[in-house]
N, C-alpha and C positions, 0 to 999 in steps of 0.2 A: 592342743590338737595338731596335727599332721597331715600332712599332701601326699597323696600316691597318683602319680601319673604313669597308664601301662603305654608301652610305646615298643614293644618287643614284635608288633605281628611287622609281615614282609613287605606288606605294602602291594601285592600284584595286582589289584585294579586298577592300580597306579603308572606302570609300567607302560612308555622306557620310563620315567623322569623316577620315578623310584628304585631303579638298579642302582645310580652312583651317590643315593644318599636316603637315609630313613623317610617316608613319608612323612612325620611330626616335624620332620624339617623344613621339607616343603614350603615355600610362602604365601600366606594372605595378606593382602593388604601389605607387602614385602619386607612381611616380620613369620618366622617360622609357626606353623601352628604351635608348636610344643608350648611355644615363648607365649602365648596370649594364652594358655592353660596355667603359664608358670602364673601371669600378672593375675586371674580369676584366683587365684588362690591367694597370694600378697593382699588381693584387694579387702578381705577378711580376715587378714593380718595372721596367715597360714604361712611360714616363714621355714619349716623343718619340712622338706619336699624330698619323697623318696621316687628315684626315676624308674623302673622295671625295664631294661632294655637288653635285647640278644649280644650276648657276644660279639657279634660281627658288626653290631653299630657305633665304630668307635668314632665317629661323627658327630654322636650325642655330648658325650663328654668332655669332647675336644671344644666345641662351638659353647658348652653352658658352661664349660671349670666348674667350680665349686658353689657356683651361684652367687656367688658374694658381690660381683657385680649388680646384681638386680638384689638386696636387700637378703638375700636366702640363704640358708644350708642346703647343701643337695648332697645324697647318699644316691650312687647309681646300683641298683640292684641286677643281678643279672638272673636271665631264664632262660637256659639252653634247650628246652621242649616244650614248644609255644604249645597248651594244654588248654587255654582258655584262662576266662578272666577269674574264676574262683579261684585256679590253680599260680596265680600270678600272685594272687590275695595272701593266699599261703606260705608262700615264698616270703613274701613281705614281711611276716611275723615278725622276725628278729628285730625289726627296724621299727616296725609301730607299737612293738610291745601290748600294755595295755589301754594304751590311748584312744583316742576316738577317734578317725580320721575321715578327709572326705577324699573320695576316692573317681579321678577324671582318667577317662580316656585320653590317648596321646592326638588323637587323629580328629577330636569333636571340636567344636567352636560352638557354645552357648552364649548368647547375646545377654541372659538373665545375667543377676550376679549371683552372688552364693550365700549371702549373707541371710537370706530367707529361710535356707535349712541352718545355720548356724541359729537364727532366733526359736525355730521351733526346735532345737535340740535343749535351745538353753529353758526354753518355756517348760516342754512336756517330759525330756532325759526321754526320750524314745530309743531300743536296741538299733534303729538303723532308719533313715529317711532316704529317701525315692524322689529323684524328679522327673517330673512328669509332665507331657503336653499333650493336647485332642490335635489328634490326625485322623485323616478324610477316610482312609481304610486302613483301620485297623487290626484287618488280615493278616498285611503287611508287619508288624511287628511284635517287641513284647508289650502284653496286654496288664495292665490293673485293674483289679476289683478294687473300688475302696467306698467306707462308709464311714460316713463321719470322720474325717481326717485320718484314718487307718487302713490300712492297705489286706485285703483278706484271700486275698490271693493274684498271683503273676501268673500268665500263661502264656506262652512263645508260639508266636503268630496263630491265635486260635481259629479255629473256621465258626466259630458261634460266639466272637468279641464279648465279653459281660461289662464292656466299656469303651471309648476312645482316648481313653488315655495310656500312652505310650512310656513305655521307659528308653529315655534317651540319655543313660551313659554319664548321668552323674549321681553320687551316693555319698549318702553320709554313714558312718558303720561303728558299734563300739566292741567291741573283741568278743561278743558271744557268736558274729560270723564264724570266727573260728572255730566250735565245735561244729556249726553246720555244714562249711565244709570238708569236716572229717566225715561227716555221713556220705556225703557224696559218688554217686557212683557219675564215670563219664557220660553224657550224651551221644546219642544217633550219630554225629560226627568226630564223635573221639574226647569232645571237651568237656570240662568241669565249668559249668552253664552258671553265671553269677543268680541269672533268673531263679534256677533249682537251688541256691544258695539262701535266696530269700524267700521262696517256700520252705524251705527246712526251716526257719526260723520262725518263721511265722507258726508252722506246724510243731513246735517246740515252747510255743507261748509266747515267743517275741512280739514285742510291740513295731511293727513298722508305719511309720509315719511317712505324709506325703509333702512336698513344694509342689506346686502346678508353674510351671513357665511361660511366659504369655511372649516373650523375644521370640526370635529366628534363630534357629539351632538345625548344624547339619553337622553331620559325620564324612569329612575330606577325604572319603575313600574314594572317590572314583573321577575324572577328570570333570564331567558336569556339575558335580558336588561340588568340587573346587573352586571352578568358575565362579558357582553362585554364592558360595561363601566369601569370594574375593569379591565380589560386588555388593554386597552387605555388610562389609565390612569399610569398603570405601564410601559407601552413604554414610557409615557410623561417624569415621574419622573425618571425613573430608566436605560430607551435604552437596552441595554442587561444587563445591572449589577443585583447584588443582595444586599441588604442593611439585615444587622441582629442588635437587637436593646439588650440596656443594660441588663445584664446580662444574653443572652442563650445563650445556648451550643449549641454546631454542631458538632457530633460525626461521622466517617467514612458516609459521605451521601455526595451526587451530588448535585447541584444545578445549575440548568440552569434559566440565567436570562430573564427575569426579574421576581424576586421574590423579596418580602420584606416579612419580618421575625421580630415581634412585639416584646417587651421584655419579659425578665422571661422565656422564650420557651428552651424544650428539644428536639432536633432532634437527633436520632443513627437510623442510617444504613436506609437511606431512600435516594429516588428519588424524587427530585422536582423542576420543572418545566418544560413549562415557567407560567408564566400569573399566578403567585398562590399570594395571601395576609394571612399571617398565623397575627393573632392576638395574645396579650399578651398571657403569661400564657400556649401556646398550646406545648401540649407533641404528638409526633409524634416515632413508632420507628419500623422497620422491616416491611415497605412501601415500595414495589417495587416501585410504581412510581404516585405521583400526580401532576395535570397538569392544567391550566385552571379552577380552584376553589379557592372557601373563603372557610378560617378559621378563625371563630369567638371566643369567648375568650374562654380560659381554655377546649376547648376541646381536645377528644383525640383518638388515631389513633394508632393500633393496632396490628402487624401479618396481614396488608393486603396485600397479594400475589396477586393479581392483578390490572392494571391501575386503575386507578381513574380521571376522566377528566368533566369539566360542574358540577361540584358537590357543594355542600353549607352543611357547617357539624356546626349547632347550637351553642350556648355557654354553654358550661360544660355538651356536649353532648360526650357519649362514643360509639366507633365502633369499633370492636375485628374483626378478619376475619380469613380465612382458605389458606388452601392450593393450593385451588380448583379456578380457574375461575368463576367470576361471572361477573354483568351486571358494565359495567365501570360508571355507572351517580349514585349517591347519594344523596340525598337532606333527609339533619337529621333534626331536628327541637330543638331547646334550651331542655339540657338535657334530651334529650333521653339516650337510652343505649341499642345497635344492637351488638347483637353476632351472628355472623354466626356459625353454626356446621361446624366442621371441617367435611370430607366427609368421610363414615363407621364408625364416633365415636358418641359418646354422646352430642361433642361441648363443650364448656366454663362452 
């Protein structure tokens, strides 16, 4: 069996922190998403991983090489007309041949493992498995039918649900995908819709089977997502503890966990946490209190007198502050440099 992670879309809900690097790069817990998709896959002993990434991400290849660091083969496949996720599927062919593979999003974070669709693949040889979780509105995304552990149809964000169970972005598939989507025609937005993919199969006699998910699982698209992905993942790793990495210092400052604390870092007279990832390199110092935010590499932190919470402060970005109360959310973007006036003075 075989890994396919797509990781080719731009990232703009991301944006700035996704201009000077692929979103799947992005950190949780301050390890790249892409990297906790590579390990969900190893953890099933999926070791032959095919990347799908644009041309322009040579970020990807550069940061993973050949994966043989992490136990794996990696083939980076490339998609220069981001089409959607059937048409990325397609492209893959050469690489998955006629094998089975399971097929993860670059950008998701599933708390399940995956070995749950590996047992029902090996149990029932089903053409393709679905996983799935109940969400609150089900408007909101794509939809399953299913009876009796069979999937009888998908339907993208329906206005009359025939269920709450959700497809979020992980699949198991055996090569009869591929004739479905040669039927395919693109969707309303231009793309070849993996949903429409797995209706054709189904409408073709495929058997599709289900996993239900009972973890936390979000799609790191958007900086809230982020956040609360990064705080979920630090309960996972961490519980209430706080981990600090070779060589920083941690001078007179509080730390409520679960915080992790990258190498190389200066921290004096600061508050922080819970839910923070501070990355290599970051100097921090006379910070009343930050909560609930990343810290990305080498940046730096300043005389801020007041909370900090939901915040995202860029790489070798600087933020001086005052005395004075301001607005507790922050979102800095890769090297910047925010001084606030202190209040009746000149400022910085």
């Amino acid at each position: 069996m075989k890994g396919l992670i797509l990781c080719a879309g731009r990232g703009t809900r991301l944006h700035p922190f996704s201009y000077s690097q692929p979103k799947t790069l992005l950190p949780v817990a301050n390890q790249p998403v892409l990297l906790h998709c590579i390990r969900k896959l190893l953890e099933v002993n999926v070791k032959d991983i095919g990347i799908m990434i644009h041309p322009s991400q040579n970020q990807i290849p550069e940061y993973l090489g050949d994966g043989s660091q992490y136990g794996a083969t990696i083939r980076y496949i490339r998609q220069e007309s981001l089409l959607g996720i059937a048409h990325a599927v397609k492209i893959a062919q050469p690489f998955l041949q006629n094998e089975p593979f399971l097929l993860l999003l670059g950008d998701n974070l599933v708390m399940d493992s995956l070995s749950d669709l590996i047992h029902v693949f090996s149990q029932s040889q089903p053409d393709g498995i679905v996983m799935l979780s109940e969400v609150e509105k089900p408007q909101d995304y794509g939809i399953a039918e299913v009876y009796e552990g069979r999937l009888l149809s998908v339907a993208e964000k329906p206005v009359q649900p025939k269920s709450n169970l959700a497809v979020i972005g992980v699949y198991l598939f055996t090569n009869r995908i591929f004739e479905a989507i040669t039927s395919l025609q693109p969707s309303s937005r231009g793309e070849y819709e993996i949903t429409d993919a797995i209706q054709a199969m189904i409408e073709r006699g495929c058997v599709i089977a289900h996993s239900t998910a009972h973890g936390k699982y979000s799609d790191v698209g958007r900086i809230d997502r982020w956040l609360e992905a990064n705080q979920w993942m630090l309960i996972q790793e961490l519980g209430n503890d706080f981990s600090i990495g070779k060589g920083s210092v941690i001078k007179d400052c509080k730390i409520i966990g679960p915080v992790l604390i990258g190498e190389g870092c200066h921290l004096e007279n600061c508050r922080v946490g819970p839910y923070v990832s501070i990355q290599d390199g970051v100097q921090l110092s006379n910070c009343t209190h930050i909560e609930n935010s990343i810290l990305l590499e080498n940046c730096r932190l300043q005389d801020i007198d007041w909370k900090l919470q939901n915040s995202v402060f860029g790489r070798s970005s600087t933020v001086k502050g005052d005395a004075g109360k301001r607005t507790g959310v922050l979102i800095v973007s890769d090297k910047s440099s925010i001084h606030f006036p202190a209040r009746g003075g000149d400022g910085f």
